[in-house]
N, CA, C and O of each residue as an XYZ file, in Angstrom:
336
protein
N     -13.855      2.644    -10.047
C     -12.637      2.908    -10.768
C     -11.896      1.598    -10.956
O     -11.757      0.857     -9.982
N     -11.335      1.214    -12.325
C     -10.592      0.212    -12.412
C      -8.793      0.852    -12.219
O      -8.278      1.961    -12.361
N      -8.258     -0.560    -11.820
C      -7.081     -0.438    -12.063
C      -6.126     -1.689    -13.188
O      -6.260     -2.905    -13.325
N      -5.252     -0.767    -13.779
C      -4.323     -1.893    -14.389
C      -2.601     -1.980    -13.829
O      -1.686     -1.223    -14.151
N      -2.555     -3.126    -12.931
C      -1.018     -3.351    -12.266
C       0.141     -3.351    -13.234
O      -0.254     -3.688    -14.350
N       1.200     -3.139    -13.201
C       2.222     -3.527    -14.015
C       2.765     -4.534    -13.299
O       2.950     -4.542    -12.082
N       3.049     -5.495    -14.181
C       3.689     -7.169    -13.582
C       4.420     -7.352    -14.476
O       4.378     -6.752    -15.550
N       5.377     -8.407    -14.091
C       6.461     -8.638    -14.381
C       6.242    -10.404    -15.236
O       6.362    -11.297    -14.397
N       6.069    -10.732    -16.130
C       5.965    -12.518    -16.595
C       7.357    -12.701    -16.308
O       8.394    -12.112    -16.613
N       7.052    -13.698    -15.628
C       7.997    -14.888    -14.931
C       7.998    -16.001    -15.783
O       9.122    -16.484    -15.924
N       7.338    -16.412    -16.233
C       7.196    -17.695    -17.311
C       6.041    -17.351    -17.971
O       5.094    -16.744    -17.471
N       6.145    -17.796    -19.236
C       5.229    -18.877    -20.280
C       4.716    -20.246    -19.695
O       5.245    -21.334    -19.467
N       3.213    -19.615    -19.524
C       2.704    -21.227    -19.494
C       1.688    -21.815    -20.844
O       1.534    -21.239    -21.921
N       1.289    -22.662    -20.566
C       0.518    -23.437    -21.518
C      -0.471    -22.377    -21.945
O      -0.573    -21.265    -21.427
N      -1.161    -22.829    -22.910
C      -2.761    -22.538    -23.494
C      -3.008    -20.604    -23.735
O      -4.094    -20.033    -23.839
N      -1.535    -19.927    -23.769
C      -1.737    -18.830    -23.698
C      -1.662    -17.797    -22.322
O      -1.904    -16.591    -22.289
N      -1.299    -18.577    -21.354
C      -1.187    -17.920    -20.385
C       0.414    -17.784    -19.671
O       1.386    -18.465    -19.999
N       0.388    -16.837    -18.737
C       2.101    -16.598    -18.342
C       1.850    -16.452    -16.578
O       0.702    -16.206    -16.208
N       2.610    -16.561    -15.855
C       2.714    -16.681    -14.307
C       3.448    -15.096    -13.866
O       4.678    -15.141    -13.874
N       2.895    -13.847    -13.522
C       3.292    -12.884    -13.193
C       3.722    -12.095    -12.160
O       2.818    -12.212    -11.333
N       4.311    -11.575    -11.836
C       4.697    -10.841    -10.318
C       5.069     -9.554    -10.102
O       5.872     -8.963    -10.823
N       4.397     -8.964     -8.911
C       4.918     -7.646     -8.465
C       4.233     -7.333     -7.246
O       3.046     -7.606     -7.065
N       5.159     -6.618     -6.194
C       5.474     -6.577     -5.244
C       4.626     -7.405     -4.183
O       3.663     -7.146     -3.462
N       5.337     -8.400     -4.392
C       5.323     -9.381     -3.858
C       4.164    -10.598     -3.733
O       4.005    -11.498     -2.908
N       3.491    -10.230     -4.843
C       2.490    -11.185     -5.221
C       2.757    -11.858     -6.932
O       3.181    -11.282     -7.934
N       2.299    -13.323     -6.727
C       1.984    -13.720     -7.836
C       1.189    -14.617     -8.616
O       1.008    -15.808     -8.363
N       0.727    -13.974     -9.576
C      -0.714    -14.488    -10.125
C      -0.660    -15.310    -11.630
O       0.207    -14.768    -12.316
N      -1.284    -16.401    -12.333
C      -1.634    -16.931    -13.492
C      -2.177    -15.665    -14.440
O      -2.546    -14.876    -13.570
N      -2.452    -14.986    -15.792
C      -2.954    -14.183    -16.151
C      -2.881    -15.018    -17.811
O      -2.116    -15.841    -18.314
N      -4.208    -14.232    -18.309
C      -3.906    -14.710    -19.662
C      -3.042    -13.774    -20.773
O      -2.789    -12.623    -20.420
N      -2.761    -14.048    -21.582
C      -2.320    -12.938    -23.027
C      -2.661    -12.963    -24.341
O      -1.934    -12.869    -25.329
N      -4.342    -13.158    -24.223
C      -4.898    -13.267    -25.467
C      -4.395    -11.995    -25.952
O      -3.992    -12.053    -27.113
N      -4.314    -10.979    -25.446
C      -4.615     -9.798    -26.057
C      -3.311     -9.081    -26.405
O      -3.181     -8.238    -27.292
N      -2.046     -9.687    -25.305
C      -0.978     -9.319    -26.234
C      -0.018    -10.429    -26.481
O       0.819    -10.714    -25.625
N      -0.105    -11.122    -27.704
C       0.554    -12.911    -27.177
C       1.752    -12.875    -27.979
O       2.302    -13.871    -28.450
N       2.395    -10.848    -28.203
C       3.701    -11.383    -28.425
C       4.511    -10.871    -27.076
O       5.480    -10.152    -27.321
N       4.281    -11.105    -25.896
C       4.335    -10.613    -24.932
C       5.526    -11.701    -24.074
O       4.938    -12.602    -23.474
N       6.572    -11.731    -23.979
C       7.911    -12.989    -23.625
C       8.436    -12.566    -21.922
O       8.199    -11.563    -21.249
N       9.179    -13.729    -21.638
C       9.050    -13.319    -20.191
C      10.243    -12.570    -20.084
O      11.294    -12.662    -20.718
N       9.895    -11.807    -19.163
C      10.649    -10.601    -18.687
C      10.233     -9.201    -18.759
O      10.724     -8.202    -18.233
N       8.929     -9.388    -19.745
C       8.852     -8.077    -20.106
C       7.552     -7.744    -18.990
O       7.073     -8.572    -18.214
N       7.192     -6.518    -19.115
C       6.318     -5.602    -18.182
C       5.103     -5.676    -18.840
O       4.922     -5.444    -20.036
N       4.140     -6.059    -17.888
C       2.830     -5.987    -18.797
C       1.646     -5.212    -18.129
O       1.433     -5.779    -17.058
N       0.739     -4.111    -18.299
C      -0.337     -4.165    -17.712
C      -1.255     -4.870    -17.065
O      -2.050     -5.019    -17.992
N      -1.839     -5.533    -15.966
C      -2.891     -6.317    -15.823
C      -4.138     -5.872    -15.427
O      -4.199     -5.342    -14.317
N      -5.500     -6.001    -16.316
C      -6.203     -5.844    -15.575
C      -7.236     -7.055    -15.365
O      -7.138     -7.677    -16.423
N      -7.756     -7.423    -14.918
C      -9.087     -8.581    -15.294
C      -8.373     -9.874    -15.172
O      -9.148    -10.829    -15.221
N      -6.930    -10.238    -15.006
C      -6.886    -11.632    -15.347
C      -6.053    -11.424    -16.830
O      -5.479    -12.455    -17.180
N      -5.909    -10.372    -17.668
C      -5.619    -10.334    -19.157
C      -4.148     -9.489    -18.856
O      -4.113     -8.669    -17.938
N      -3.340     -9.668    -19.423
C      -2.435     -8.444    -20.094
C      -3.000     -7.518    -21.097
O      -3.281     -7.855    -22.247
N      -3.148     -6.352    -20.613
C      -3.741     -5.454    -21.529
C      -2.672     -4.765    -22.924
O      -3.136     -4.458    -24.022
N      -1.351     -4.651    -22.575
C      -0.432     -3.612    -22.748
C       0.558     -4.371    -22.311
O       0.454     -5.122    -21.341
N       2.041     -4.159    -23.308
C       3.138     -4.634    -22.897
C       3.821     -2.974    -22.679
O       3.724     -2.112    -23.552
N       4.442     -2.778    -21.472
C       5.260     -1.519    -21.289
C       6.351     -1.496    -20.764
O       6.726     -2.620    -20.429
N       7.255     -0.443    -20.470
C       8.541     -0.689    -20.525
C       8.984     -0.609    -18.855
O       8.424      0.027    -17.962
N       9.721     -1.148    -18.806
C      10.382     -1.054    -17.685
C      10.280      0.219    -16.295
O      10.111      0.022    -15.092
N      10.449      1.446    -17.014
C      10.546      2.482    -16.056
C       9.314      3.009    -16.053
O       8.956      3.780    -15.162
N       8.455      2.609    -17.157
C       7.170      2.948    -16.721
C       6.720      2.247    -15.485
O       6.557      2.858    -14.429
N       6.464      0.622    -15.648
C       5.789      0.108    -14.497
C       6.791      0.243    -13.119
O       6.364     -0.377    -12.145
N       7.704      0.769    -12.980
C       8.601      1.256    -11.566
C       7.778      2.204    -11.431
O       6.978      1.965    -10.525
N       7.614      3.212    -11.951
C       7.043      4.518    -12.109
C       5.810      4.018    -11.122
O       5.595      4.148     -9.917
N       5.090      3.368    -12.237
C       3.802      3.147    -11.539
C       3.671      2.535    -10.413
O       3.145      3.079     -9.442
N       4.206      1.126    -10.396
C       4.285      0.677     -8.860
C       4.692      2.033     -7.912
O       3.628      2.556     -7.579
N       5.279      2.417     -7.630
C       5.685      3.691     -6.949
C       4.611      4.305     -6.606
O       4.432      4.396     -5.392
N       3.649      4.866     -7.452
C       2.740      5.317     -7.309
C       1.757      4.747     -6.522
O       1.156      5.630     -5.910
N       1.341      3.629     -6.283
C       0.285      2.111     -6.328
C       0.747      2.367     -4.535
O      -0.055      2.619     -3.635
N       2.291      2.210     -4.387
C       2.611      1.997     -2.948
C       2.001      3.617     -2.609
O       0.922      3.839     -2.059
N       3.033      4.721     -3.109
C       2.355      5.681     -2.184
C       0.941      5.999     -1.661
O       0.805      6.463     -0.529
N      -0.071      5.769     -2.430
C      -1.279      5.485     -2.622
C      -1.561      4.818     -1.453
O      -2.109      5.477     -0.570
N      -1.313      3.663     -1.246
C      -1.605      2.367     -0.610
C      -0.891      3.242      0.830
O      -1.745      3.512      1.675
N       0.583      3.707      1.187
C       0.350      4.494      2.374
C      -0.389      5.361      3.130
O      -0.603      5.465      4.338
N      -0.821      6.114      1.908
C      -1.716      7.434      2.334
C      -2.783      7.291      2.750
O      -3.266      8.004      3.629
N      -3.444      6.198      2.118
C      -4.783      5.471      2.620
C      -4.215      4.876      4.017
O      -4.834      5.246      5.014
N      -3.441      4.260      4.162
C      -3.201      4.018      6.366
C      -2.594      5.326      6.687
O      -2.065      5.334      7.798
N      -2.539      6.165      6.188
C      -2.076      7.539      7.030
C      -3.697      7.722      8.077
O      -4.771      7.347      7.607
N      -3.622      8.162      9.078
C      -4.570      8.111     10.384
C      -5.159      9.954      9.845
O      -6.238     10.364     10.273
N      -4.408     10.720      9.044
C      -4.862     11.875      8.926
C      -5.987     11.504      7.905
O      -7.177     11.650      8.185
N      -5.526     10.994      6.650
C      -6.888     10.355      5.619
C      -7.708     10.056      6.563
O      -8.250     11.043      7.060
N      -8.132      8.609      7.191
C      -8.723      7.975      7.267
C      -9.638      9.196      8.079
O     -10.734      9.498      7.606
N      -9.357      9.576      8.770
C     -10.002     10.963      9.389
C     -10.772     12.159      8.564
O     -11.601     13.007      8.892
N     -10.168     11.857      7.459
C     -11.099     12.921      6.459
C     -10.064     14.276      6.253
O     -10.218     15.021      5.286
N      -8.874     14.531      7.390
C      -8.598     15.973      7.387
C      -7.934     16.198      6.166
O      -7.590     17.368      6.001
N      -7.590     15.220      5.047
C      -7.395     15.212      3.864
C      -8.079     16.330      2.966
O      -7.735     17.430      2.534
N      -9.193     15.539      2.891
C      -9.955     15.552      1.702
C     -10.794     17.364      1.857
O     -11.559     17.767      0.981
């Protein structure tokens, strides 16, 4: 299964690329694919690329999701299976 993060561009850099962040990481990415894409705005990432420029309460939305996710997997009941 792939995933695409919502990040935040922090800057414009050279050659097409922008410097991005969210929760609490941050990565170089390119924007061939959406290069009217300015900083501040919310972008999909997957691969290294901005896939998708989206709005604000979407990628909250989603991060939200990404964390709960990311708890449930260290919940000791998952990891146990009594989940699934």
């Amino acid at each position: 299964m792939c995933l695409a993060v919502p990040m935040q561009i922090q800057e414009l850099l050279d050659g097409g690329l922008a410097r991005v962040s969210a929760m609490g990481a941050e990565r170089n990415i390119a924007l061939d694919l959406t290069p009217e894409a300015k900083a501040g705005d919310y972008v999909l990432v997957h691969a290294g690329f901005a896939i998708e420029i989206v709005d604000e309460q979407y990628a909250a939305e989603t991060l939200e999701l990404i964390k709960s996710m990311a708890e449930l997997v260290d919940d000791p009941m998952f990891a146990q299976g009594a989940l699934s």
